[in-house]
C-alpha positions as CSV (number, residue, x, y, z in Angstrom):
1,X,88.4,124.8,-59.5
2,X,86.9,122.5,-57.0
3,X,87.9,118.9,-57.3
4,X,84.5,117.9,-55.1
5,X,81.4,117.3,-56.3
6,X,78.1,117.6,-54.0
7,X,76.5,114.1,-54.3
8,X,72.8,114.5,-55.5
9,X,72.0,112.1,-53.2
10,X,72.8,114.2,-49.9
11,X,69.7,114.6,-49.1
12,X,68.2,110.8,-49.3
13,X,67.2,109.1,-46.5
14,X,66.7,105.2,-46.1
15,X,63.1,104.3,-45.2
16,X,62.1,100.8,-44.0
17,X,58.2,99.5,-45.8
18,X,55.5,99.7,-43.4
19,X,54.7,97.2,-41.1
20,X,51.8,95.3,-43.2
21,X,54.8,94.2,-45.8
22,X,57.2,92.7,-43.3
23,X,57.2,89.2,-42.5
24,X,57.2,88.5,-38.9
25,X,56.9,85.2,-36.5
26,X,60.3,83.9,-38.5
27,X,62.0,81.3,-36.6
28,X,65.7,80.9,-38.1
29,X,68.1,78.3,-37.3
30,X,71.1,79.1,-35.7
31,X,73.1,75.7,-36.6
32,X,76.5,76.3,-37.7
33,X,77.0,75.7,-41.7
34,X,79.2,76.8,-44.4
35,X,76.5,77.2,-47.1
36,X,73.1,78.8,-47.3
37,X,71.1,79.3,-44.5
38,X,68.1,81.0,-47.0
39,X,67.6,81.3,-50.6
40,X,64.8,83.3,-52.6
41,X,63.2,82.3,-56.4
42,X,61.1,85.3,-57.9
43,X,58.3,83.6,-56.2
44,X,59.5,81.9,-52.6
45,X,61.8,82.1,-50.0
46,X,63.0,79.0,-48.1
47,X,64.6,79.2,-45.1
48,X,66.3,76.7,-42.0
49,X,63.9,77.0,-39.3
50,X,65.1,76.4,-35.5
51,X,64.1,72.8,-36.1
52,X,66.7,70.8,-37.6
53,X,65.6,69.6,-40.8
54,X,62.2,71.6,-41.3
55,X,62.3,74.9,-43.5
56,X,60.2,77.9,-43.5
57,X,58.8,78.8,-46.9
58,X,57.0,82.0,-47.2
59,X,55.7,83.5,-50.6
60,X,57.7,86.4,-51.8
61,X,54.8,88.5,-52.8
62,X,51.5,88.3,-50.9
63,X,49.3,91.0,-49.8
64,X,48.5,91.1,-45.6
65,X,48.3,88.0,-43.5
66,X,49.4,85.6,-46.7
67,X,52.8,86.7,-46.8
68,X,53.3,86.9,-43.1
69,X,52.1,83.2,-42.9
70,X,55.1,80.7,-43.0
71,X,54.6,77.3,-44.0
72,X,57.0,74.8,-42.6
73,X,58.4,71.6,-45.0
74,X,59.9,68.7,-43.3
75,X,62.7,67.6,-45.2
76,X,65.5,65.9,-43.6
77,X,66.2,64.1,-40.4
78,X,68.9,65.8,-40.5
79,X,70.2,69.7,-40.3
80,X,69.4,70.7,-43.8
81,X,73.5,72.5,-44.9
82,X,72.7,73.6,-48.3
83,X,69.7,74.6,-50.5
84,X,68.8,76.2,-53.8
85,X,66.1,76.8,-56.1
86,X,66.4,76.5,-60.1
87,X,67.1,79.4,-61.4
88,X,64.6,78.4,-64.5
89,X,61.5,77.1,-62.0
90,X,60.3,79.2,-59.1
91,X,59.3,76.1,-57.5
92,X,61.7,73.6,-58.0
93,X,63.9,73.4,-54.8
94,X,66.7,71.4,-54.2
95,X,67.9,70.4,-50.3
96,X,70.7,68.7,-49.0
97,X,71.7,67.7,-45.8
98,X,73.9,66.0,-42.6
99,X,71.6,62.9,-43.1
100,X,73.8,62.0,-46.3
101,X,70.9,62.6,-48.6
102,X,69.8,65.0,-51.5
103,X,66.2,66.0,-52.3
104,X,64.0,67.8,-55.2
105,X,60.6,69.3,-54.1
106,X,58.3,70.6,-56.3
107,X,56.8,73.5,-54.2
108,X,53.2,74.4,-54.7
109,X,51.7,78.1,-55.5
110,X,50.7,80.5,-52.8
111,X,47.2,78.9,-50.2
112,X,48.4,75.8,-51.4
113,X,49.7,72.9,-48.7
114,X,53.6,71.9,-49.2
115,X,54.4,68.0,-50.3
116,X,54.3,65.3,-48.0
117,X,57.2,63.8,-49.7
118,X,59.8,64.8,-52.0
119,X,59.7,63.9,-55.9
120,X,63.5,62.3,-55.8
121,X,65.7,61.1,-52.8
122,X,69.3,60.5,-53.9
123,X,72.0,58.7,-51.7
124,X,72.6,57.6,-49.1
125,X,76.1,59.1,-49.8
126,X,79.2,58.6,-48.2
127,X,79.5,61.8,-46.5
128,X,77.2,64.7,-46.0
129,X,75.9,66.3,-48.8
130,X,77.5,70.4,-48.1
131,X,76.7,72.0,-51.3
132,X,74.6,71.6,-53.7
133,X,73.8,74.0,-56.6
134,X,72.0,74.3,-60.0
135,X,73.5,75.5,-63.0
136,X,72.8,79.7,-63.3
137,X,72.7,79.0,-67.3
138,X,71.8,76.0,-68.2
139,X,68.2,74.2,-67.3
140,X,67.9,71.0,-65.9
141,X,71.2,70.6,-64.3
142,X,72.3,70.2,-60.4
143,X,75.6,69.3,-59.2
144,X,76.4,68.2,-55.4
145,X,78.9,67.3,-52.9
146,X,80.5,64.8,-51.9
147,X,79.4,62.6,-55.0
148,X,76.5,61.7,-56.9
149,X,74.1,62.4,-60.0
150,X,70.9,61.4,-61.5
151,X,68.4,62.5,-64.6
152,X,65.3,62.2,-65.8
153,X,65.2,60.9,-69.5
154,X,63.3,62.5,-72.1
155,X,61.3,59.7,-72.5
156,X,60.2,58.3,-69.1
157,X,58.3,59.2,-66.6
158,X,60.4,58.2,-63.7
159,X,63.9,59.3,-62.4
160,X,67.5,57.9,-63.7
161,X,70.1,58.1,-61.5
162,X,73.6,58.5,-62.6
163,X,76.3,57.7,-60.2
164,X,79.9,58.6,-61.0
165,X,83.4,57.4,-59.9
166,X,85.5,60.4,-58.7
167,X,88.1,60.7,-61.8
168,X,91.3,62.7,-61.7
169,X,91.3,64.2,-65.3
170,X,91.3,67.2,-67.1
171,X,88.5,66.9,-69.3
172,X,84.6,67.0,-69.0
173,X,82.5,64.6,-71.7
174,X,78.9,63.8,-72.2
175,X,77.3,61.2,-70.2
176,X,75.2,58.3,-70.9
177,X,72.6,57.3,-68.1
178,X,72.1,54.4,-66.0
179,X,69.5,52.9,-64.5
180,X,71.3,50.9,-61.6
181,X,74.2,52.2,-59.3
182,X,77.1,51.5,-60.8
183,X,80.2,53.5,-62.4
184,X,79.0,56.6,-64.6
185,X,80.2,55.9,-68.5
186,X,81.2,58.8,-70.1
187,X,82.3,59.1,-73.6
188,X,85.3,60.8,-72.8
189,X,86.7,61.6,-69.1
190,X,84.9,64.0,-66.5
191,X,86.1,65.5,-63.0
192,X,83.0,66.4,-61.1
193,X,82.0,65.7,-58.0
194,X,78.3,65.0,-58.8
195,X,76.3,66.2,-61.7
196,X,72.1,66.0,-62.7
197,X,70.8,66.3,-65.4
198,X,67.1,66.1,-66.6
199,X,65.3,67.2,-69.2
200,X,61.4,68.7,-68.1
201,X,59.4,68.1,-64.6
């Protein structure tokens, strides 16, 4: 009896897409961080670029010279050390950076020009902002490093921030907003670092 199978996949080969599907001319930053250096939705790709700061957003489908075309965003004054995109909004994109500040774009479609400006600016914080990261489950929610939060409220048009006071508890509770900085009041005790929530943008 022969213990050893033949894989059926002996005989594959890995081929790379032709050439007109690639996406050439990228510039990449080569900036020492701990965090993400590109991220994809199912519609973009945003990438640090060799300018600190500025990142390179390229459609993810395209057909010829539109997907080979990347678009540069300034974003920071700073080396931008974390990024992510909503996992429930292709274009929502979220940056943070050594300048202390976080930032929510909303991206346009493909042909269209990027934002000027950002639609929130959170901090200056104390410290660098290194992480930053939407919930994978639930929408509207972003949580960052070192501190920080802020919402949109169902019925308003513009942003409320939440700030919070680091707290050394066991126990996560619902929030109530505020509009001003100040301590965050929760109904019972939290331990995060820095949480948003929002409902709709």
């Amino acid at each position: 009896m022969n213990r050893f199978r033949v894989s059926k996949f002996r005989h594959t080969e890995a081929r790379p897409p032709r050439r007109e599907s690639w996406i050439s001319e990228i510039r990449a930053g080569t900036a020492p961080s701990c965090r993400n250096h590109i991220k994809s939705s199912c519609s973009l790709i945003a990438f640090n670029s060799d300018r600190p700061g500025v990142l390179g957003i390229v459609p993810l489908q395209g057909q010829g010279e539109d997907k080979r075309r990347v678009a540069h965003l300034g974003c920071h004054s700073d080396l931008v050390t974390d990024l992510d995109f909503s996992p429930f909004d292709d274009f929502l994109l979220a940056t943070g950076s050594a300048d202390r500040t976080v930032k929510l774009w909303r991206l346009p479609g493909p042909g269209q020009a990027l934002p000027s400006a950002p639609g929130v600016v959170l901090g200056p914080e104390d410290l660098p902002v290194e992480v930053l990261q939407f919930h994978p489950t639930s929408d509207g929610i972003l949580s960052w490093q070192p501190m920080g939060t802020w919402c949109r409220a169902p019925s308003g048009a513009e942003m409320e921030p939440w700030w919070a006071r680091r707290a050394r508890t066991s126990s996560c509770g619902s929030l109530t907003p505020e509009q001003s900085r100040g301590p965050l009041r929760a109904r019972r005790p939290m331990r995060t670092a820095g949480i948003a929530g929002w409902h709709g943008w």
